[in-house]
LORODO-552242 format. One record per residue: chain; residue in three letters; y, x, z of N, C-alpha, C in turn; residue number from 1. Coordinates in steps of 0.2 Angstrom, whole numbers, always signed. Example, Ala and Ser with C-alpha at 12.3 -4.5 7.8 and 13.67 -1.06 7.14 Angstrom:
<atoms>
 mol type   n.Y   n.X   n.Z  ca.Y  ca.X  ca.Z   c.Y   c.X   c.Z seq
   A  Ala   -28   +66   +39   -22   +62   +39   -16   +66   +39   1
   A  Ser   -11   +64   +35    -5   +68   +36    +0   +64   +39   2
</atoms>
This chain:
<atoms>
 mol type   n.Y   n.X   n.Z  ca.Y  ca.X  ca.Z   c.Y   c.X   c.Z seq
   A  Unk  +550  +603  +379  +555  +604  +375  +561  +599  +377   1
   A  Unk  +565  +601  +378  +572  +596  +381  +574  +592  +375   2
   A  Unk  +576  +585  +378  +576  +580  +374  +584  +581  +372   3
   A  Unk  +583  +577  +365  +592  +577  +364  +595  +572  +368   4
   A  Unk  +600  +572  +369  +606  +566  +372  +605  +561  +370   5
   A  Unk  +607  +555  +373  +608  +549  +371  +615  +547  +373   6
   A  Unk  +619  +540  +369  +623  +538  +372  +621  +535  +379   7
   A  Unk  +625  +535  +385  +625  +532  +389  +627  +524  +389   8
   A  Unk  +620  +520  +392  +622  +512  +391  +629  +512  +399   9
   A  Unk  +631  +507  +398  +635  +504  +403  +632  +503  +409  10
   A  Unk  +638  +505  +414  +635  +504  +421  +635  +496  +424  11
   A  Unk  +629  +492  +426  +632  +487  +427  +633  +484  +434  12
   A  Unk  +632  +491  +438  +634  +491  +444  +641  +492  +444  13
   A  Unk  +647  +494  +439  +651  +496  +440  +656  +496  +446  14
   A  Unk  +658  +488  +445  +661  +483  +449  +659  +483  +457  15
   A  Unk  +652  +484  +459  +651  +483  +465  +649  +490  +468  16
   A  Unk  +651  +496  +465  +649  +503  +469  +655  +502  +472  17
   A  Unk  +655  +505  +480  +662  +508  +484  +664  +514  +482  18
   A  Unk  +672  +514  +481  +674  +517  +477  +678  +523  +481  19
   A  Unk  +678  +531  +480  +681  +537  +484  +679  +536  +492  20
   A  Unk  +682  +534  +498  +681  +536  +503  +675  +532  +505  21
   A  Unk  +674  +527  +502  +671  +519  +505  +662  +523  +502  22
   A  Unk  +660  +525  +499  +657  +526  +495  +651  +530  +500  23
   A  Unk  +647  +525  +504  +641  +529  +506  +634  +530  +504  24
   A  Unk  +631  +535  +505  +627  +538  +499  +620  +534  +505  25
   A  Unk  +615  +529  +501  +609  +529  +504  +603  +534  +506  26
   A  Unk  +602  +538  +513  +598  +543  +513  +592  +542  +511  27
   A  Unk  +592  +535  +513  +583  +532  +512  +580  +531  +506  28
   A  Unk  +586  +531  +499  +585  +532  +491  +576  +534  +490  29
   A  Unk  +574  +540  +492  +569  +541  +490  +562  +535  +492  30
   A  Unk  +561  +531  +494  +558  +528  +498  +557  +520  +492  31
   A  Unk  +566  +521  +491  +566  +514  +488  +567  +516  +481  32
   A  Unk  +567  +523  +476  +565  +523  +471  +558  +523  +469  33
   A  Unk  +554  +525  +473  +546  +526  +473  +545  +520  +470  34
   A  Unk  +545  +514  +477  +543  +505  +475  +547  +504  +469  35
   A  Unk  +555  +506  +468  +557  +504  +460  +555  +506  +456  36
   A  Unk  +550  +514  +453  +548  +515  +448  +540  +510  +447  37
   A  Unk  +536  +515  +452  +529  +510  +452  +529  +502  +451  38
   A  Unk  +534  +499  +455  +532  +493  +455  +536  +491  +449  39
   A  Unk  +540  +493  +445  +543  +490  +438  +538  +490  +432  40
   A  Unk  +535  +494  +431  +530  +497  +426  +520  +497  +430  41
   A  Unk  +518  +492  +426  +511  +491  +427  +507  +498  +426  42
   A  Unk  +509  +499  +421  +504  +505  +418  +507  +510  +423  43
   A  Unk  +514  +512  +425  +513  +518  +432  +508  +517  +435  44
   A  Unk  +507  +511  +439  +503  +510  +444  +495  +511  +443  45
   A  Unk  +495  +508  +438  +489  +507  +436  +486  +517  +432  46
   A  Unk  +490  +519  +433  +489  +527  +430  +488  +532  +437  47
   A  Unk  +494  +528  +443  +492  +532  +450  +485  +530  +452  48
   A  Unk  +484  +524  +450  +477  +522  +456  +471  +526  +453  49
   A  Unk  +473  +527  +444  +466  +529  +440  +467  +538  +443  50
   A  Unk  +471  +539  +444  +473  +547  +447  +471  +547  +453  51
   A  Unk  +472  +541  +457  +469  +543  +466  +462  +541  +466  52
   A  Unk  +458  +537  +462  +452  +535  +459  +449  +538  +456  53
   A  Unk  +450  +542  +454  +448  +547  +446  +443  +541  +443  54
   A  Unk  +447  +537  +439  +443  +531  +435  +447  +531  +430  55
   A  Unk  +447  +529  +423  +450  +528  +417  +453  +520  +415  56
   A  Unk  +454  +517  +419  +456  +509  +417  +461  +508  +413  57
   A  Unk  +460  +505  +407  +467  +505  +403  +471  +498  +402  58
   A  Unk  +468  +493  +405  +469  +485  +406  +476  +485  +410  59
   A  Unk  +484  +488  +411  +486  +486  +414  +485  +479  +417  60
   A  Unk  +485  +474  +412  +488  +466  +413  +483  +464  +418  61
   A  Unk  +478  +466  +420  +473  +464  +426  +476  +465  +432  62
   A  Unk  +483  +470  +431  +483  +472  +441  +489  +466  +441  63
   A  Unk  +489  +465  +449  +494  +460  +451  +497  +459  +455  64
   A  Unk  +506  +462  +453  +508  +464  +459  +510  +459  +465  65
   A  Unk  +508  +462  +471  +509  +457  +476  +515  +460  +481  66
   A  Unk  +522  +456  +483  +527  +458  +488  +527  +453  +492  67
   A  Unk  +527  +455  +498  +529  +455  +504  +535  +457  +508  68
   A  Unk  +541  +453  +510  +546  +457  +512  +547  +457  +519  69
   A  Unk  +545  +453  +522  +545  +452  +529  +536  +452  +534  70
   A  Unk  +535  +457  +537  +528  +458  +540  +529  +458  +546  71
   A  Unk  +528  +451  +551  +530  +451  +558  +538  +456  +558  72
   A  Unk  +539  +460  +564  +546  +461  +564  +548  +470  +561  73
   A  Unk  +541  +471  +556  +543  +476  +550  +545  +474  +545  74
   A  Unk  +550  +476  +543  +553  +473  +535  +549  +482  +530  75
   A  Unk  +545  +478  +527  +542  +484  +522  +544  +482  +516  76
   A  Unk  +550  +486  +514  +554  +486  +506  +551  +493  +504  77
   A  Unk  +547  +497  +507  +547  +502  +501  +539  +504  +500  78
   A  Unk  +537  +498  +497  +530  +498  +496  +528  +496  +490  79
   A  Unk  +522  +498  +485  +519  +495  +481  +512  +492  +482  80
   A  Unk  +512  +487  +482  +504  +483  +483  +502  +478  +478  81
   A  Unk  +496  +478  +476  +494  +476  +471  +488  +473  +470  82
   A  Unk  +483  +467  +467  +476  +467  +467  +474  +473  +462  83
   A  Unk  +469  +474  +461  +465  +476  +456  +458  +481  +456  84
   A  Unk  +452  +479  +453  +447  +481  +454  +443  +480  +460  85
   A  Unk  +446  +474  +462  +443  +469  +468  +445  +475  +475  86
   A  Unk  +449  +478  +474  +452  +483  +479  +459  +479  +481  87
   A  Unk  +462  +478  +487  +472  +477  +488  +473  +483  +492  88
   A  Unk  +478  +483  +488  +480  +493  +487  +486  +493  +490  89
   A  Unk  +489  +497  +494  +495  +497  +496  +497  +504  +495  90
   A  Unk  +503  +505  +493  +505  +513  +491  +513  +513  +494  91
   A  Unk  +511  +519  +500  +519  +517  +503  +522  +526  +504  92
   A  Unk  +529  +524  +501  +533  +530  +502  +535  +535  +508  93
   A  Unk  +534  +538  +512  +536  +541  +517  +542  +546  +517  94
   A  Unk  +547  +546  +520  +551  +555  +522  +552  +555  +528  95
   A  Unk  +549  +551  +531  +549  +556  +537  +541  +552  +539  96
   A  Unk  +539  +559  +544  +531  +559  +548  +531  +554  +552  97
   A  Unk  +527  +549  +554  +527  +544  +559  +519  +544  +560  98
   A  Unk  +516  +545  +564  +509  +542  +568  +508  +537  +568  99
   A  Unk  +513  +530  +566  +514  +524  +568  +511  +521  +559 100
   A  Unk  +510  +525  +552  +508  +521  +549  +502  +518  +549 101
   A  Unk  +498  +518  +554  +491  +514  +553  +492  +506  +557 102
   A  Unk  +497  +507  +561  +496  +502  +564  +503  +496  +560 103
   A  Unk  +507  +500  +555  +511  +498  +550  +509  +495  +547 104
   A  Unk  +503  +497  +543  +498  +495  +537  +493  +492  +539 105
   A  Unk  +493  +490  +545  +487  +485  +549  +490  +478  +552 106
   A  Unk  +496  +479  +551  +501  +471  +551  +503  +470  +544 107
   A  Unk  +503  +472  +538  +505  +471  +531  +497  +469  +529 108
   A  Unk  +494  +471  +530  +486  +469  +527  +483  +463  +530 109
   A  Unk  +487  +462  +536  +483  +456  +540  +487  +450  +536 110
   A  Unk  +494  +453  +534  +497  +448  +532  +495  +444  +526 111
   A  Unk  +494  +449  +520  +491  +451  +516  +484  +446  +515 112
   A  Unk  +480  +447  +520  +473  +443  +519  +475  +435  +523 113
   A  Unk  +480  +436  +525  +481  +429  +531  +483  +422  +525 114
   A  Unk  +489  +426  +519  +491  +422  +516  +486  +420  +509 115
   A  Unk  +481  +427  +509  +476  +422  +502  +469  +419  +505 116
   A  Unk  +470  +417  +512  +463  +414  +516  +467  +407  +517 117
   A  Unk  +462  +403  +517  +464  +394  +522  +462  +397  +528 118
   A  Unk  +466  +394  +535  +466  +395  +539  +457  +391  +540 119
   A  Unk  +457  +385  +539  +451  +380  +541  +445  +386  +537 120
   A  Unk  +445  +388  +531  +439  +391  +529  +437  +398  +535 121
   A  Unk  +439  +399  +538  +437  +404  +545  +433  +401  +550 122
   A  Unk  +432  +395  +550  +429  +392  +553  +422  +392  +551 123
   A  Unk  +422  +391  +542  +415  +391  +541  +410  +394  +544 124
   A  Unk  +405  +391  +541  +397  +395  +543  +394  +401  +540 125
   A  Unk  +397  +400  +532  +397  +404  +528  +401  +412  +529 126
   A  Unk  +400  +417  +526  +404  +425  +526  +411  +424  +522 127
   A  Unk  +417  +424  +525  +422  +424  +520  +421  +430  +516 128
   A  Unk  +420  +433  +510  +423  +441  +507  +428  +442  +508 129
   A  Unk  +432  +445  +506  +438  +450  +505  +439  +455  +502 130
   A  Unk  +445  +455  +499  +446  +465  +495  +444  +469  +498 131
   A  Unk  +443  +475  +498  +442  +480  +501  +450  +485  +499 132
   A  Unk  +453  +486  +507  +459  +488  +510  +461  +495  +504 133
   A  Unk  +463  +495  +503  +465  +506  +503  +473  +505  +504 134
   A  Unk  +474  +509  +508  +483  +510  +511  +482  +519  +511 135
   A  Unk  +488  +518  +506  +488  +525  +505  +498  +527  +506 136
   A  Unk  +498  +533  +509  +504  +534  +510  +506  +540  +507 137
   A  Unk  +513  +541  +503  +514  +547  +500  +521  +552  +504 138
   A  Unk  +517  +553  +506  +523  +560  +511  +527  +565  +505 139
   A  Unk  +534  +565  +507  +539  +567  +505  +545  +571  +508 140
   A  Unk  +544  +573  +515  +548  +573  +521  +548  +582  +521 141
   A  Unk  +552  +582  +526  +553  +592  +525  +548  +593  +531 142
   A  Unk  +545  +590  +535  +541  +592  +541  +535  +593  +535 143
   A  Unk  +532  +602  +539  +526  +603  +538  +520  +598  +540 144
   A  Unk  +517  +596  +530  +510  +592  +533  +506  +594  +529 145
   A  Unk  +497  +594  +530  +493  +596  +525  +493  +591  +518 146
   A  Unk  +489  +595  +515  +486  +591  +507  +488  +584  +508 147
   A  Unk  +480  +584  +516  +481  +577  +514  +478  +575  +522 148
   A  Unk  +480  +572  +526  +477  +566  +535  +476  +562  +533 149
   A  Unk  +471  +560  +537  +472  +554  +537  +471  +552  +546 150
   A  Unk  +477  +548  +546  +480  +544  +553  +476  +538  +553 151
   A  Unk  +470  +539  +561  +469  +534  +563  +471  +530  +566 152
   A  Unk  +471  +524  +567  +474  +520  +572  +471  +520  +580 153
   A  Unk  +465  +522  +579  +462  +524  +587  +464  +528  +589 154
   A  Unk  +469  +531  +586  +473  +538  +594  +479  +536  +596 155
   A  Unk  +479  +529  +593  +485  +526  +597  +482  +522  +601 156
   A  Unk  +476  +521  +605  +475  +517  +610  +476  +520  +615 157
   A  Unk  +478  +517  +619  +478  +519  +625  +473  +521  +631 158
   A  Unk  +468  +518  +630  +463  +524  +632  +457  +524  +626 159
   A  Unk  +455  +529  +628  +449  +531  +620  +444  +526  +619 160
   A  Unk  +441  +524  +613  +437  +520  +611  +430  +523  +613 161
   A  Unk  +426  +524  +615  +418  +527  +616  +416  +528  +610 162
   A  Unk  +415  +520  +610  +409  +515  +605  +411  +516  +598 163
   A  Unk  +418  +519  +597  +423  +520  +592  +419  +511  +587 164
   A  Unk  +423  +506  +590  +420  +500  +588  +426  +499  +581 165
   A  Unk  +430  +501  +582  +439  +498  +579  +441  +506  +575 166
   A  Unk  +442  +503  +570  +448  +508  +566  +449  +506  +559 167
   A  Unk  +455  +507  +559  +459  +508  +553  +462  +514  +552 168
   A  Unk  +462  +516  +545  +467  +522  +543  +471  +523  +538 169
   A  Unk  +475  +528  +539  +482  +528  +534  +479  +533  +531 170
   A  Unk  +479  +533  +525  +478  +542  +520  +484  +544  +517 171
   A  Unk  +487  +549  +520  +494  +552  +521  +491  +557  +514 172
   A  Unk  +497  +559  +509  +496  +563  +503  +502  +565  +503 173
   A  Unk  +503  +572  +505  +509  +577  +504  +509  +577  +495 174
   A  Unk  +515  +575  +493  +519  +577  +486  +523  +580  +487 175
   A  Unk  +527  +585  +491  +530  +590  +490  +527  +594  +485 176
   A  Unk  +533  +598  +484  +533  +604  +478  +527  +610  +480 177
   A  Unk  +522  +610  +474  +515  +614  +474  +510  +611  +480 178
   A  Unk  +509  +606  +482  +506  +603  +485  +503  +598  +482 179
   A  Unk  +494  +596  +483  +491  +590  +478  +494  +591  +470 180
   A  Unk  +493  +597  +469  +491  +600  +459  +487  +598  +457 181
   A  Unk  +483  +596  +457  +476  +592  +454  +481  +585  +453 182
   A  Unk  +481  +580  +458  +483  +572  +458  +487  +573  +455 183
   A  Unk  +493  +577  +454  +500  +576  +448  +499  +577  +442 184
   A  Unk  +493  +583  +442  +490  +584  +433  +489  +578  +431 185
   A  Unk  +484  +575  +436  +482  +566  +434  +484  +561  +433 186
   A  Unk  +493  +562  +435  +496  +555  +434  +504  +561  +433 187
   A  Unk  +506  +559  +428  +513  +564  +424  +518  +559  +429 188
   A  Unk  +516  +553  +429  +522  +550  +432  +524  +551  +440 189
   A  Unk  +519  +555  +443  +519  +554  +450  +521  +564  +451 190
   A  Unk  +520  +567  +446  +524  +573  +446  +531  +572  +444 191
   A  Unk  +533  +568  +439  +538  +567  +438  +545  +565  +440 192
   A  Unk  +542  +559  +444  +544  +558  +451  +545  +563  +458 193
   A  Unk  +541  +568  +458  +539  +573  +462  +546  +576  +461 194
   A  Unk  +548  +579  +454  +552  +584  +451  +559  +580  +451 195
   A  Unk  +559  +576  +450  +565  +572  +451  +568  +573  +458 196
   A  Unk  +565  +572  +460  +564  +572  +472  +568  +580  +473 197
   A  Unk  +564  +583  +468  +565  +590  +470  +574  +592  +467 198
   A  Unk  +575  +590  +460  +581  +591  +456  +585  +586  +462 199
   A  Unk  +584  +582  +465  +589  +581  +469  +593  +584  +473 200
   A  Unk  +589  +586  +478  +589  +591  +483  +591  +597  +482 201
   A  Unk  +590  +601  +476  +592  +606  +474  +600  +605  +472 202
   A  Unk  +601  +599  +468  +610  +600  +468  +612  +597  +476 203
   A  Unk  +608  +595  +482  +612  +591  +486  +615  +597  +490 204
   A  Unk  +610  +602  +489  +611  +609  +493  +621  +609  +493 205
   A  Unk  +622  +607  +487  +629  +612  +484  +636  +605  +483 206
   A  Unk  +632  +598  +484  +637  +593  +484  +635  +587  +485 207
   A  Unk  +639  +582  +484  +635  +574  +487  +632  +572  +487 208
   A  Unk  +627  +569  +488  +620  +565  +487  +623  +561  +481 209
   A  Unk  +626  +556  +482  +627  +552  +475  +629  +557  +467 210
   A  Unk  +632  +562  +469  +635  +565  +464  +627  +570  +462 211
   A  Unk  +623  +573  +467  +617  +575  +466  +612  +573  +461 212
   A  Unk  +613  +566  +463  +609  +560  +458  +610  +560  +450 213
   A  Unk  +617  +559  +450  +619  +558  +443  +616  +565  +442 214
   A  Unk  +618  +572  +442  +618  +577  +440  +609  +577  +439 215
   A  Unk  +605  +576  +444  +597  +575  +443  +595  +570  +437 216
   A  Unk  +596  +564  +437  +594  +562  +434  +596  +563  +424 217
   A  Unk  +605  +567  +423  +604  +568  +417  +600  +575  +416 218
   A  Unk  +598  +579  +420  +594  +585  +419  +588  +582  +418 219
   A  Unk  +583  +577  +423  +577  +574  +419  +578  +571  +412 220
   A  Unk  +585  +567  +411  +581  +565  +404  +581  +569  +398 221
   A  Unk  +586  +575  +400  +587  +580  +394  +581  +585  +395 222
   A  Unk  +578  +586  +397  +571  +589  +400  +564  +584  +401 223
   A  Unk  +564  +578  +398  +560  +574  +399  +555  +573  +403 224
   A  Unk  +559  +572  +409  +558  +571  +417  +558  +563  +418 225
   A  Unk  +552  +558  +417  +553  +552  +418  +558  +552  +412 226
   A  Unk  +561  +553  +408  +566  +552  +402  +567  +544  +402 227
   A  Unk  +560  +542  +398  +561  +535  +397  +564  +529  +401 228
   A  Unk  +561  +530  +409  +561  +526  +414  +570  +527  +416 229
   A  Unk  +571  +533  +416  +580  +534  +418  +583  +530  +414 230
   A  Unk  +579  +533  +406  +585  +532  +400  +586  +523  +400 231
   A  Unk  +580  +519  +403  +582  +512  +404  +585  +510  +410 232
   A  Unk  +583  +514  +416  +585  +512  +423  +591  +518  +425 233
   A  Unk  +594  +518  +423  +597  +525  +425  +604  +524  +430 234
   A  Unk  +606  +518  +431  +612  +516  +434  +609  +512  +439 235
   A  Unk  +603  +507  +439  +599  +505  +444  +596  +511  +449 236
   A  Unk  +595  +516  +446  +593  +522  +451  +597  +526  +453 237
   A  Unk  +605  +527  +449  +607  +529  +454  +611  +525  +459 238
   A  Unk  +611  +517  +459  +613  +512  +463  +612  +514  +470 239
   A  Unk  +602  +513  +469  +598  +514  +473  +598  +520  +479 240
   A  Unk  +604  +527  +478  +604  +530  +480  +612  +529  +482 241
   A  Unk  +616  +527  +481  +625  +522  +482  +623  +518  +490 242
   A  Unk  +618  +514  +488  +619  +507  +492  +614  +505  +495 243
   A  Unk  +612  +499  +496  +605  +497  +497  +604  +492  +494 244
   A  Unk  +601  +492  +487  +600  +488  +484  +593  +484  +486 245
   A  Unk  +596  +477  +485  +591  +472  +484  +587  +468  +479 246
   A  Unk  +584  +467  +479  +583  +459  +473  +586  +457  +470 247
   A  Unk  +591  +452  +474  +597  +449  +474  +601  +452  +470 248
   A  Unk  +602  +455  +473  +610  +460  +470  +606  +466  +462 249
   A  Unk  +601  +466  +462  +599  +467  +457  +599  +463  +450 250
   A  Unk  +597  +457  +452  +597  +452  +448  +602  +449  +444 251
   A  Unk  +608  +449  +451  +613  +447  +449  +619  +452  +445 252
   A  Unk  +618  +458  +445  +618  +464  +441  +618  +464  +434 253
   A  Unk  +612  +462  +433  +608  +462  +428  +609  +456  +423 254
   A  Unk  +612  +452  +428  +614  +444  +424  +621  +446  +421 255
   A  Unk  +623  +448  +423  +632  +450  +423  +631  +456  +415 256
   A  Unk  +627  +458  +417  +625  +462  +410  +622  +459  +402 257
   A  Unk  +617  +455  +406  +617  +451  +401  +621  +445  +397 258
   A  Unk  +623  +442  +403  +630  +439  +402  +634  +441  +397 259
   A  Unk  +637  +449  +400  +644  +451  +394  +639  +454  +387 260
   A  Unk  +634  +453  +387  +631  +455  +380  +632  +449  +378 261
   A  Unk  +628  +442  +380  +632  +438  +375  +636  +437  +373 262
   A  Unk  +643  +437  +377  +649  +435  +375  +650  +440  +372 263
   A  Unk  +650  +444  +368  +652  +450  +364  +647  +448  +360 264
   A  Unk  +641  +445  +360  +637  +443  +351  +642  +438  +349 265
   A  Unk  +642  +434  +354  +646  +424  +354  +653  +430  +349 266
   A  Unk  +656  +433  +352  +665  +433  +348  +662  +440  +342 267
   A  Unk  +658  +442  +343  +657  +446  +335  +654  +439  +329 268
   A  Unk  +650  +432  +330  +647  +427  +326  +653  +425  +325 269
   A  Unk  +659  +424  +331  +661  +420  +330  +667  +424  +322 270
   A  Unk  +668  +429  +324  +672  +434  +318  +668  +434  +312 271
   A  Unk  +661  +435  +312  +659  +435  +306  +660  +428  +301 272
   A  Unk  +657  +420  +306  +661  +416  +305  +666  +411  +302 273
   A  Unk  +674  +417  +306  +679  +417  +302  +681  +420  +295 274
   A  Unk  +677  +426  +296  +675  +429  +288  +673  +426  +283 275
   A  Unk  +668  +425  +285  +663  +420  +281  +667  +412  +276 276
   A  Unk  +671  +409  +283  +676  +405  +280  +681  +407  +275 277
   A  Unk  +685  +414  +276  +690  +415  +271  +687  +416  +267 278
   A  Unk  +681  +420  +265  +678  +423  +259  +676  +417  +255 279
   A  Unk  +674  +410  +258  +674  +405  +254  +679  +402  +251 280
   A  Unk  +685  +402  +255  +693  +400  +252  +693  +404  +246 281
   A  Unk  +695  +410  +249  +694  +415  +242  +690  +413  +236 282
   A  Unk  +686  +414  +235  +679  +411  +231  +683  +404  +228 283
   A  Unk  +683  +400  +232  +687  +393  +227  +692  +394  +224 284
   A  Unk  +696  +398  +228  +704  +401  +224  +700  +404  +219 285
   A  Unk  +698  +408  +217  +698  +412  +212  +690  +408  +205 286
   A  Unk  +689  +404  +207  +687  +400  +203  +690  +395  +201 287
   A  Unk  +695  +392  +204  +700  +387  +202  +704  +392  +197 288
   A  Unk  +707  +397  +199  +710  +402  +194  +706  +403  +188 289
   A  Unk  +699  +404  +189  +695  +406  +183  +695  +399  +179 290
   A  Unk  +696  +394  +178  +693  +387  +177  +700  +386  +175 291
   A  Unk  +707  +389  +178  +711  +389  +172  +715  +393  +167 292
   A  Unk  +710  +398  +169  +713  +404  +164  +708  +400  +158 293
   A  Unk  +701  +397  +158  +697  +396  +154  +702  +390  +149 294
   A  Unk  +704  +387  +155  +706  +381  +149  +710  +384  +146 295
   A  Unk  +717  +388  +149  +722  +390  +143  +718  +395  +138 296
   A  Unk  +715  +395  +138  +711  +400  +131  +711  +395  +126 297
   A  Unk  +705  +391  +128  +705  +386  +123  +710  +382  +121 298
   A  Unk  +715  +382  +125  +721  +378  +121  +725  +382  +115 299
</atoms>
């Protein structure tokens, strides 16, 4: 059932969108919405893993998200990776096909265990443990791919392995439209998002990618498509499709917003303040008044 309308909160990217001709739309938006949604909210993730898991875990506060922006000389911004379940889980967005995520995912994990190992403890005599890996990638792209591949890193060697001693793999998961019905039944947020990807596209057919956005995202929330997450991020998301947002410029965003909130509490205290002040003149005045109507009575 379509949700009623809300008032729209303020933009507080205002000031910093390029404005008519300047104004270039980021193609790569779907990529860096994915890690914006998942990675803002514990319980998404923790709802995708229990859907690609079929497990019921309800503890979000256990998973722990872990960023990494720089991996040797791939910059991987549009990732989700996380501890939890003695599993380190990476969940990455794709739109276009590449045969190159396993070896993507095999410098991000090296990373990944390089930095919660001492270097000297490798040395030991003893077995170090470790997590157990899962790199899971979510296809989104217009090239034809199945359900689901999974991309070894062994068909990129350059000559064949026999002994098949070495491999790593990427588990590729098509989300396009009517594809993996079962995994989006199990996680609302990850069809959600699916349907949002799709209402994009559908108005980009007919006008700008930025003006697409705006139009998709009030269609979700009035149709209760991710609703909640728009109706609190909704100018961050459609940023994320404007520009390339960062951290940074996030933050600093976000301060600027909360900034002019207090300075608008600060001069509405300070009015009520001044109110508060005449109502008390008043109040004397008219007790002085009353204190001498009283005595000319008596007299």
């Amino acid at each position: 059932m379509p949700k009623s309308k809300k008032v729209r909160k303020p933009n507080p990217f205002e000031n910093k969108i390029p404005q008519n001709s300047e104004l270039k739309a980021n193609r790569t938006f779907r990529d860096g919405l994915f890690r914006f949604l998942f990675s803002k909210n514990k319980e998404y993730a923790l709802s995708l893993y229990n859907a690609l898991n079929k497990t019921n875990y309800t503890d979000s506060s256990e998973l722990d998200f872990i960023i990494l922006k720089d991996v040797f000389f791939i910059k991987m911004r549009d990732d989700v990776s996380f501890m939890f379940d003695k599993k380190l889980t990476l969940y990455e967005h794709q739109r276009t096909y590449s045969p190159n995520m396993p070896l993507r995912g095999l410098f991000y994990f090296a990373d990944l265990y390089r930095k919660g190992l001492k270097k000297k403890d490798l040395f030991k005599s003893s077995r170090l443990y470790i997590p157990l890996p899962q790199y899971i990638v979510f296809y989104n792209g217009r090239k034809k791919a199945d359900e689901i591949e999974y991309l070894k890193l062994s068909d990129s060697f350059n000559i064949p392995d026999a002994n098949k001693s070495f491999e790593w793999t990427a588990t590729m998961i098509n989300i396009n439209k009517n594809h993996n019905k079962n995994l989006k039944a199990r996680c609302k947020i990850l069809s959600d998002y699916s349907k949002l990807i799709e209402k994009i596209q559908q108005y980009n057919c007919h006008d700008s990618l930025e003006n697409a956005i705006l139009k998709a995202v009030d269609y979700c929330i009035e149709h209760n498509i991710l609703a909640d997450f728009l109706e609190q991020y909704r100018w961050e998301v459609c940023y994320l499709g404007w520009t390339d947002l960062d951290e940074k410029e996030y933050e600093e965003a976000k301060q600027e917003e909360i900034d002019e909130a207090n300075a608008a509490r600060d001069e509405a205290l300070a009015k009520c303040d001044k109110i508060a002040a005449e109502r008390d003149e008043i109040l004397a005045k008219l007790q002085i008044a009353e204190a001498k109507l009283k005595a000319a009575k008596i007299q």
